[in-house]
N, C-alpha and C positions, 0 to 999 in steps of 0.2 A: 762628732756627728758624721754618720756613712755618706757617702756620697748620693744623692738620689740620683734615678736613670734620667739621661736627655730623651734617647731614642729607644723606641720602641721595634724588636723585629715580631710580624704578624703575618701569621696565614690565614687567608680567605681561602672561600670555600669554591674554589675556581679548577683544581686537577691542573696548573702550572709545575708544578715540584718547583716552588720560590716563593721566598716572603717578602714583604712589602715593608719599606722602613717608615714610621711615622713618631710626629713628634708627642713626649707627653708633655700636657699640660701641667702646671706647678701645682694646680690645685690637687691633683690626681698621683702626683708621684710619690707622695710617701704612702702609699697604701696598693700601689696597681706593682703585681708580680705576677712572674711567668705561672702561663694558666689558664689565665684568667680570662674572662669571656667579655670585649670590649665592641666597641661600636666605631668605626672608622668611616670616612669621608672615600668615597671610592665613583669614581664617575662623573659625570655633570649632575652634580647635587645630588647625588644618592649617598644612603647608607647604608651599612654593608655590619655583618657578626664577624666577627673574627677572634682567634685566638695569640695570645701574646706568648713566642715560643723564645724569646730571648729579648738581651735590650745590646747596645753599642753605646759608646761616649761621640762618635763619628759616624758620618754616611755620606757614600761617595755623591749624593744625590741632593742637590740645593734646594731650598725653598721648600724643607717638609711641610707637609699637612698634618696636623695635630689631631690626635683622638677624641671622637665626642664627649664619649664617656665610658664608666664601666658599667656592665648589664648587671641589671639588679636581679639578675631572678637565679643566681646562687650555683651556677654551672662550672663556676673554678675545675682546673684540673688538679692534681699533686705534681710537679715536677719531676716528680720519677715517673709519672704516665708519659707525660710531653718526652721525656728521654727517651721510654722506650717507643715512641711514634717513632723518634728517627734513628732509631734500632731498625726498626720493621720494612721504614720507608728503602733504607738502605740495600737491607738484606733481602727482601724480596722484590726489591723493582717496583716500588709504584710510588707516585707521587708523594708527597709529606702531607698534601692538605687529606691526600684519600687515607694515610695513616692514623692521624689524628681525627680524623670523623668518624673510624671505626672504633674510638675509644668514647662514643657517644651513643645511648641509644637514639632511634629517631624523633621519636616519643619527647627527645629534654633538645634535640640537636635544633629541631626545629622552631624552638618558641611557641611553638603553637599553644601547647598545654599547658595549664597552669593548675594550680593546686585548687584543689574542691575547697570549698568552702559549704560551711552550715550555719543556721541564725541559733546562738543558746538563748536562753531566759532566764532572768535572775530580779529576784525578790528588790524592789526600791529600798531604802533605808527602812529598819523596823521597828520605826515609828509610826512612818506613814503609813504600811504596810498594817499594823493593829488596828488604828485610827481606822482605816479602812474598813477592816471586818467588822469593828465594833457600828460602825454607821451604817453596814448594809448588811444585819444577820440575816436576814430571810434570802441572801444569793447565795443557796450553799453552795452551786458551783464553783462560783469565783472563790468561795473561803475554802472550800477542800484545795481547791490549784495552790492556794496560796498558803494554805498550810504544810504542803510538798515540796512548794519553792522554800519556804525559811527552813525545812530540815536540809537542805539539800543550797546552801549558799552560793557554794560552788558553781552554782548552776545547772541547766537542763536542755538536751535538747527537747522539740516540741514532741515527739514521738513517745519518748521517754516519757513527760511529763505530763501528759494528757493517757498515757494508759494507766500511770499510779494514781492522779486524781479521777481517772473516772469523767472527764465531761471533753465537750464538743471544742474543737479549734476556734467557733465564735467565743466563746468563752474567755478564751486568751487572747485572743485579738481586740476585745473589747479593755482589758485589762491593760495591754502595751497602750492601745490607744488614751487612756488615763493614766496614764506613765505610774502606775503601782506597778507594774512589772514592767525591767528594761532588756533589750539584747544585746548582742553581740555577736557580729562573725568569726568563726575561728576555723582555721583548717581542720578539715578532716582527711583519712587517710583513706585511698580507695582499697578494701580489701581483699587481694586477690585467695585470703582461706577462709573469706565468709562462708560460715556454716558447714564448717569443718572443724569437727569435734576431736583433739588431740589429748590421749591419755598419758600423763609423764610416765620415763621408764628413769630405770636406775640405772647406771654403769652394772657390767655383770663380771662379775669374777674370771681376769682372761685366764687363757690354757699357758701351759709352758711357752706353748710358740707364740703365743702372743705377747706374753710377759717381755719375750726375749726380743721381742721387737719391737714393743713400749718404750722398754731398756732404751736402743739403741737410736729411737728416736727423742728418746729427752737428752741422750748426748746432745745428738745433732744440734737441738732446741738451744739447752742451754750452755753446752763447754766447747761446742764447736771451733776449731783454730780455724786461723785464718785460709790454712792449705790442704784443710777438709773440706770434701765435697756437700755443697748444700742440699743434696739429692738423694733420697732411698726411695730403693726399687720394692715394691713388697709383694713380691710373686707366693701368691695363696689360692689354692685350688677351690674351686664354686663351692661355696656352703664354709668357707674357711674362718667367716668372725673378720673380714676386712674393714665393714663398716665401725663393728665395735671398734679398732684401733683404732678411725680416724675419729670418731666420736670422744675418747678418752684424750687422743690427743688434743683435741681441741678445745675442750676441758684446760688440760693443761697452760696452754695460749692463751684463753681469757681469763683466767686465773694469774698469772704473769703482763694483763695488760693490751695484750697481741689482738690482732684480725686474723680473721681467715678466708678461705675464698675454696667453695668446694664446688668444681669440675664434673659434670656427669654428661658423656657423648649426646645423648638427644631428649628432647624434650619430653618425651615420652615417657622417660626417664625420671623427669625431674621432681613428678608431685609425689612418690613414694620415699624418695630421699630425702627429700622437706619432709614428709610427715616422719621419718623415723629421726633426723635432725629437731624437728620444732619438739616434738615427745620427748628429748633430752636439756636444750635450749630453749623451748617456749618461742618467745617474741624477739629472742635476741638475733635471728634471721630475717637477710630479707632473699627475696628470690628473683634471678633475672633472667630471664629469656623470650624467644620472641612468639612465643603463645599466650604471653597478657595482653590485654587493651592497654591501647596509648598510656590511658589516663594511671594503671596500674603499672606501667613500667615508669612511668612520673615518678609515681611513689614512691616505689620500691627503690629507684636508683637514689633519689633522692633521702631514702632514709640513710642511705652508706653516707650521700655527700655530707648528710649534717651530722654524721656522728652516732645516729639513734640504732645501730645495730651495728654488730660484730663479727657478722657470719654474713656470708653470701652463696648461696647454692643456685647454680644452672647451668644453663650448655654454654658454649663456646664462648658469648659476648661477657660472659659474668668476670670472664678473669680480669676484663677492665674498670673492675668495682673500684671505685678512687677513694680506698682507703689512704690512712696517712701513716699507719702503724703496724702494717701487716708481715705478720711472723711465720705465717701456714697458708701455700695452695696444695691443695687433693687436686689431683688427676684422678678418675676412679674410670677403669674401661681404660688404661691408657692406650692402650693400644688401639683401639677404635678408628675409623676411617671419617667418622662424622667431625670429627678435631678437625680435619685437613676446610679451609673456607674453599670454595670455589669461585670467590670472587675478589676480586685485588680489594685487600693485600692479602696473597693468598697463602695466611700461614696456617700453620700447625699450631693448636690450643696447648699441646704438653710439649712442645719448644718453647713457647714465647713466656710459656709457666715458668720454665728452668730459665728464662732469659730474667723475668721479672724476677724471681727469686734471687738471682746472684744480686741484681740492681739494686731492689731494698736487704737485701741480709736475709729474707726469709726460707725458710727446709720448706723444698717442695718432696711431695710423696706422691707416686707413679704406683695405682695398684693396677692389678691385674693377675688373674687368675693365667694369662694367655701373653705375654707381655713381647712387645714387637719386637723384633730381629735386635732394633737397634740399640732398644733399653737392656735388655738382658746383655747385649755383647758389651754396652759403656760399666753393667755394674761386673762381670766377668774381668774385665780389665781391669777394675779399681774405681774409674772415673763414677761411678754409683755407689754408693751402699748398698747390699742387696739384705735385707729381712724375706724369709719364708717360711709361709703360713703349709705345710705337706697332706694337714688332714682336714677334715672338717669341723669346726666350735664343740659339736660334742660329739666324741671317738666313736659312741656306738651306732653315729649314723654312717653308714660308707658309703665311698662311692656308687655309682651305678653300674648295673653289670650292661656290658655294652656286647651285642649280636651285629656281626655284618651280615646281609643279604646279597648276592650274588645274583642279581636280578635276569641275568644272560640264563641261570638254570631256570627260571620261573617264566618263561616264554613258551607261548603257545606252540600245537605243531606246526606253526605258519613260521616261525619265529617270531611272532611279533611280542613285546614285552610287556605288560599289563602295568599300569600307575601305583600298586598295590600288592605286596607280596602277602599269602595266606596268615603269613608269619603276622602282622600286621595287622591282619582285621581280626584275627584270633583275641592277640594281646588289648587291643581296643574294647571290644566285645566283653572281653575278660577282667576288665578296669570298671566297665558297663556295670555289669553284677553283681563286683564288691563294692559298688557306693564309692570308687575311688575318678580321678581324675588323669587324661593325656593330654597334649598339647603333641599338633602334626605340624612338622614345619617344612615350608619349601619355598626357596626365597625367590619367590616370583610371583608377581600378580596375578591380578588378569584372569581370564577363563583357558586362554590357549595363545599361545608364542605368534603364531601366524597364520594367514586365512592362504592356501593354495589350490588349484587347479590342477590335478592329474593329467586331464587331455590335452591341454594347450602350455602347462608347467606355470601358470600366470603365477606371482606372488606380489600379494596386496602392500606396497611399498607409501611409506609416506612420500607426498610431492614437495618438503621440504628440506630432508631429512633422507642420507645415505640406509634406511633400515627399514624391516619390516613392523606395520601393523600390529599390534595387541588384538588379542578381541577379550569385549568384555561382554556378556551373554545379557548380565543384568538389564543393561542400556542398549544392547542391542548393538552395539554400535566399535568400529574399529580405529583403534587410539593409538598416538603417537608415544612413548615414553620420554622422549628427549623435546620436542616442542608443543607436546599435548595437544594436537591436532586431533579432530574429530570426524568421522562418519559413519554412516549409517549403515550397519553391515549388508553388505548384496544375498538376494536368496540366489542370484545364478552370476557364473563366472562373468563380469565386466569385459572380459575377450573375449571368449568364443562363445558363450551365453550354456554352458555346461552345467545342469545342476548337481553335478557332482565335487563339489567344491567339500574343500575339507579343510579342517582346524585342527592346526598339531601342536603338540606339546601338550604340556597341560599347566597350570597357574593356582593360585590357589584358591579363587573362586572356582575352578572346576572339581577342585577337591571336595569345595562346599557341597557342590549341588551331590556329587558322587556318594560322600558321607550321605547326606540326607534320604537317599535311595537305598545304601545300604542299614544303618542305624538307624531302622524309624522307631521315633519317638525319643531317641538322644537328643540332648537338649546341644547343640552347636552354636558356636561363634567366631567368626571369621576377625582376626586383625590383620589389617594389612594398610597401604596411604592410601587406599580405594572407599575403605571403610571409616576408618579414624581418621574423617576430616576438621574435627576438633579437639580441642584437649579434652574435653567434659566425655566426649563419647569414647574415647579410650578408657580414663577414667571409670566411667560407667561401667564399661566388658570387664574392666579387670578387678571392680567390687561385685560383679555379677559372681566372673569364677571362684573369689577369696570367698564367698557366702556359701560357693556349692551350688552354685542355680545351674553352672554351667558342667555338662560333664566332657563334651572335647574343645578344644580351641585350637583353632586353623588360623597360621601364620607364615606373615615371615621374620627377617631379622628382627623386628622390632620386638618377636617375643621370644628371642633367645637370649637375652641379656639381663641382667639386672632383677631378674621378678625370682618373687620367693612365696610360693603355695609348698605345706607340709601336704597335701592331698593329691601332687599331682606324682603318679607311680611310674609312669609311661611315656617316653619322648618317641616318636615315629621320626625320621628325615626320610621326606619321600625320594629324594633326586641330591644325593651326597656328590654327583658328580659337575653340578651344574657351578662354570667357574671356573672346573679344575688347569682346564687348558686354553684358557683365554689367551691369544695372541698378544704382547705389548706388554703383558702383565707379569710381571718378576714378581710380583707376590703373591701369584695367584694361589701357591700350594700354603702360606701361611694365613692366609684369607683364610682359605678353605677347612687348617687346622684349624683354627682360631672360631672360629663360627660351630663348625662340628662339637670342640669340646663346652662352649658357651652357653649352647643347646641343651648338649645332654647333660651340664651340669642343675639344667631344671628340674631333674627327676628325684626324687628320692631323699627329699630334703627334711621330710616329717622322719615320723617312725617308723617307717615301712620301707624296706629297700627300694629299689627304685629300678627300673630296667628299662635300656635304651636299644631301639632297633635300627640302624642303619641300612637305607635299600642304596646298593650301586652298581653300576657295572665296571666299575674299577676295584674289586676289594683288596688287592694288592698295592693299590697307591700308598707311600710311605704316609703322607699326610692324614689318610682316611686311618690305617693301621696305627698311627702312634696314636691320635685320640680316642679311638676306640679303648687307649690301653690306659688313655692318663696322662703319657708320658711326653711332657713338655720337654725335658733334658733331652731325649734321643732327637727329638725333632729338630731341636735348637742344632745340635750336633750335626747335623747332616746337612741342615739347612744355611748354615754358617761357612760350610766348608765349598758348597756350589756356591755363592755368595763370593767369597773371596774368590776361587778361582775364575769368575765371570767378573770378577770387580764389580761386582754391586752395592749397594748401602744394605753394611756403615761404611765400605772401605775407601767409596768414593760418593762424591753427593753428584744428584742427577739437579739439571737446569734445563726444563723446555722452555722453550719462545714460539709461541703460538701467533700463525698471523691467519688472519680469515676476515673474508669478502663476498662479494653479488658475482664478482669474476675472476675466477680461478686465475688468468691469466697475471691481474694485477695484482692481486696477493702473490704469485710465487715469482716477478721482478721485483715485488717490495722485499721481498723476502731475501730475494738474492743480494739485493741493494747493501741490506742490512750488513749481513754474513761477509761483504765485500767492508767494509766499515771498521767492522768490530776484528776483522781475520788477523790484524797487524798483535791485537792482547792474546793472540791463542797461546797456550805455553807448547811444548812439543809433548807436555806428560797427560794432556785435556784430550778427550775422544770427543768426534765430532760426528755427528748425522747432518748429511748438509738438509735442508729443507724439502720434504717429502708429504705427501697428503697423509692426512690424518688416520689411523684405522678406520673412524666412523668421518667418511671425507665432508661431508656436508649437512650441516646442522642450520634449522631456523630460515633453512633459504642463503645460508653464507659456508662458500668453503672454506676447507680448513687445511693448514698448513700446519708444521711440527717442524723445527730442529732443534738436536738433543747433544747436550754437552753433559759429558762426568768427568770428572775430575776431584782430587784430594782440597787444590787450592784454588777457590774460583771468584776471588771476590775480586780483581781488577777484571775477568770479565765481566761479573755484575755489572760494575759502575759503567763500563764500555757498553753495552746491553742498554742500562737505562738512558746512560747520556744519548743517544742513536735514538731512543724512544720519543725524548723529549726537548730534543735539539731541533728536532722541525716537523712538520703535520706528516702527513701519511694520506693523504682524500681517497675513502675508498676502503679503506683496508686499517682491521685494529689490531695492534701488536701487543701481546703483554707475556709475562713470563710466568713461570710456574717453578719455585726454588723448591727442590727437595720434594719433586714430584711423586707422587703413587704408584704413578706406571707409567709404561712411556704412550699410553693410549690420546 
């Protein structure tokens, strides 16, 4: 007989980065493992959730306190989750309990929710049940109910059973009350694809390149050695048949027994990937992200915990579905920037993919049409498999042909440069007439960039926040993008009382209103976070354009990705240049590819060619020019080679330590404090930026502080980093870190 545990090691839900030892009780230890979600004595007579991350035979600490119990409402982890919390906890800096509460939605974290419940009705023994009708023929009510009930044993709910019999709820209340009909509660599931009609498809016949890539993912799957990589890259151009791969893959996986867990950047995202998933799968999905209600992310997580699905599709928080036998996570977008969390623990969804994946055994898959610097460079070296998808699912749809604009010729005799090249309202006009569809993108909100003053130079700045005001025309009124600060927009300048005040730039509600002035009677629809404040109203725009209700659609990134209309002929990019040279930003030119070619891979997806107009005043930029062309290889190639020679990622990983406060003064001595601490682990090959104000210095009313480490090998400064973090308070000022950051912004 094994040994059962003495001790218990537990983290509470405290942000110490430390577990608490507590004793189990005998009744409790043959069945309490790491996990699992228990109830501990914490305090003067309180009690406290916690999770069991390990146990000891010893602790250095006398007179433990014993666990109350274990929580019945079925929130176990899997062991390999709890592993990788202190994977995560480690490798980016933040505490163990903030690790392990990210592998919880809040919805199950909290207890608060509990499972729906409904009353069924079922027929008393059918004896009584006869006896009865035969005593009271003239209630035909009660005898048709109860004629429903004995076809239907099984039971009923009241809903059900009162529309097939035909009569009123007293009718059955009357009935329960004479116990010839009894109930029963029983869970129900809350449905977050209520009254969504899914038609099954079939697997479709792949093309060569896909074949070749099926191939080489059922290696992976199933003959893979121990000193092959569990990774493939599957670089496949917009309109390429990616989903079919992961679709047939995963076919393959629950045919073998497997999970899966599929990845898609943002939410917005996620109810077209479910429906082309559930149309292959049915109900063997559930879906998790954070645009359900509580009570439906209950569910949904809940159906992984008990077993009742196989498949998990969503954004970021899905890959902590606590499966027990998972063989396949999909990255799809890998490259994407919505992967990166912005809040500790602040990792990357297609790292911690590939981190889980080695940890259970399972082949993760990285697609992308666009695929980041640093995926294409791991499968370039070996470290990846790389599969490529070069054309589209069927050959005789091609690419789009792609026009640059040189917007510097298309200026007035003032110079001033117009929002709109001729080239542009032609091509829109011209989509107008043949019944076909454009989509105009410009990733920016808002009506106009910023409100200024000619005569006095005033610019309307937020008083929380280092930046200029938004304006948005709709509401009248001038918004913060970084703390969502609100006002009322001025009809004269606040300094010198000028009514010459002006709004520059332009946004993509200015687009709206511009469109509506030019195209009257075009049927318009604006996406953008200003408009799509719910999933249901995204939703909505985007069955509006798939019907044809709509004929332009005005966006930003959110409708450059992932969407598939065969009707839309025409991508417009008002401001190709917006990004290109952002200060901080070392990514800014593969951003810029990446988004450009995303875009125009929208066009031209049906039968009908498709053509893409680019407006910039850079038409020269290597980035703007490679996607114009397709060609992800040259870009890669040039972009690989500044990279190295700057020492950028992959060649070396970047670590910022952000600290920010009420008083610049004290964040940059805590700052220096720090930097003086950790200076003893620097190696001589780590580059160092000592602590310097932020590009955007001051956010929320707190400034901000940056210092920036790269280096090949940085995990003893890690732990130096955190240990500093969490070795003593800091009053005043909060420190965290950001591993494998975006930019140095």
């Amino acid at each position: 007989m094994k040994n059962l545990p003495k001790i218990a090691k537990v983290l509470l839900d405290l942000s110490l980065d430390r577990s608490f030892d507590y004793a189990v009780p005998p009744d409790i230890a043959g069945e309490i493992r790491v996990g699992m979600h228990v109830m501990v004595p914490f305090g003067k007579g309180a009690e406290r959730a916690a999770f069991v991350v390990g146990f000891a035979e010893t602790s250095p600490f006398p007179n433990l306190k014993a666990i109350c119990s274990i929580c019945q409402d079925n929130t176990s982890l899997p062991d390999s989750l709890i592993r990788l919390s202190e994977w995560m906890a480690d490798y980016y800096c933040c505490a163990r309990e903030t690790a392990v509460r990210n592998l919880l939605p809040g919805a199950v974290r909290s207890g608060k929710v509990k499972q729906k419940t409904e009353t069924w009705y079922f027929p008393a023994d059918r004896d009584t049940v006869n006896r009865y009708m035969l005593d009271n023929p003239k209630a035909q009510g009660r005898c048709a109910l109860l004629k429903v009930l004995l076809r239907n044993t099984r039971g009923m709910s009241a809903e059900q059973l009162l529309r097939e019999a035909g009569c009123s709820v007293g009718v059955l209340k009357k009935l329960v009350s004479e116990k010839v009909v009894v109930t029963e509660e029983r869970g129900v599931d809350r449905d977050p694809f209520k009254g969504a009609d899914v038609l099954p498809t079939q697997p479709k016949e792949p093309s060569p390149e896909q074949a070749a890539a099926l191939e080489l993912i059922r290696h992976k799957l199933h003959d893979r050695k121990p000193d092959e990589s569990h990774v493939v890259l599957l670089h496949g151009v917009t309109g390429s048949g990616k989903t079919e791969v992961y679709l047939q893959t995963i076919a393959e996986v629950l045919k073998a027994g497997g999970e899966a867990i599929v990845l898609v950047p943002e939410i917005s995202l996620t109810q077209q990937t479910v429906e082309r998933f559930r149309s292959r799968f049915g109900d063997q999905l559930s879906v998790l992200h954070s645009g359900l209600s509580d009570g439906e992310r209950y569910d949904e997580w809940m159906k992984v915990q008990n077993g009742r699905v196989k498949i998990a599709v969503g954004a970021r928080s899905a890959l902590f579905a606590p499966f027990r036998h998972l063989a396949l996570i999909v990255v799809d977008e890998e490259h994407d920037s919505s992967y990166k969390q912005s809040e500790a623990p602040r990792y990357n969804a297609r790292d911690i993919a590939v981190v889980r994946g080695k940890f259970e055994n399972a082949l993760v898959i990285l697609g992308s049409a666009t695929p980041s610097v640093e995926s294409y460079y791991n499968a370039e070296t070996g470290k990846y498999a790389l599969a490529k998808l070069t054309q589209r699912h069927d050959p005789s749809i091609l690419m789009p042909e792609v026009t640059i604009t040189d917007m510097r010729l298309e200026s007035d005799g003032e110079g001033r440069i117009p929002f709109f090249s001729k080239g542009l309202i032609d091509a829109v006009w011209d989509r107008i007439r043949r019944g076909e569809q454009s989509i105009i993108f410009l990733n920016r909100r808002g009506y106009a960039r910023q409100l200024s003053c000619p005569a006095c130079g005033y610019i309307a700045m937020c008083q929380e926040c280092s930046v200029a005001l938004t304006y948005h025309k709709r509401s009248e009124t001038l918004t913060c993008h970084f703390c969502g600060a609100a006002m009322s927009a001025p009809e004269v300048c606040p300094l010198c009382g000028s009514h010459e005040i002006r709004y520059q730039g332009n946004g993509t509600e200015r687009i709206e209103n511009t469109f509506k002035e030019i195209f009257k009677g075009a049927r318009i629809a604006r996406m953008d976070s200003d408009t799509m404040t719910r999933p249901s109203l995204y939703e909505k725009t985007l069955a509006a354009f798939r019907k044809g209700d709509l004929d332009i659609l005005i966006g930003t990134q959110m409708i450059a990705k992932g969407l598939d209309f065969p009707n839309v002929t025409f991508v417009g990019v008002v401001n190709a240049d917006m990004g290109l040279y952002t200060p901080g930003d070392f990514r800014a030119q593969e951003h810029a590819f990446q988004l450009l070619t995303q875009v125009s891979g929208r066009a031209g997806r049906g039968g009908i060619h498709g053509e893409v107009l680019i407006q910039t005043c850079a038409p020269f930029n290597s980035a703007i020019q490679f996607a114009a062309e397709h060609d992800y290889g040259s870009f890669f190639a040039e972009e690989i080679e500044l990279r190295r020679e700057l020492e950028y990622p992959p060649f070396n990983h970047v670590m910022l330590v952000h600290f920010r406060g009420a008083d610049p003064e004290q964040v940059l001595l805590t700052a220096k404090k720090l930097m003086e601490k950790i200076r003893p682990v620097i190696t001589p090959d780590t580059k160092v930026t000592e602590p310097a104000p932020a590009p955007v210095e001051r956010i929320g009313g707190k400034y901000r502080f940056i210092a920036l480490f790269m280096g090949t090998k940085l995990a003893g400064l890690r732990r130096a980093v955190k240990s500093a973090i969490y070795s003593e308070k800091h009053p005043g000022v909060d420190i965290y870190v950001d591993m494998d950051a975006l930019s140095f912004l």
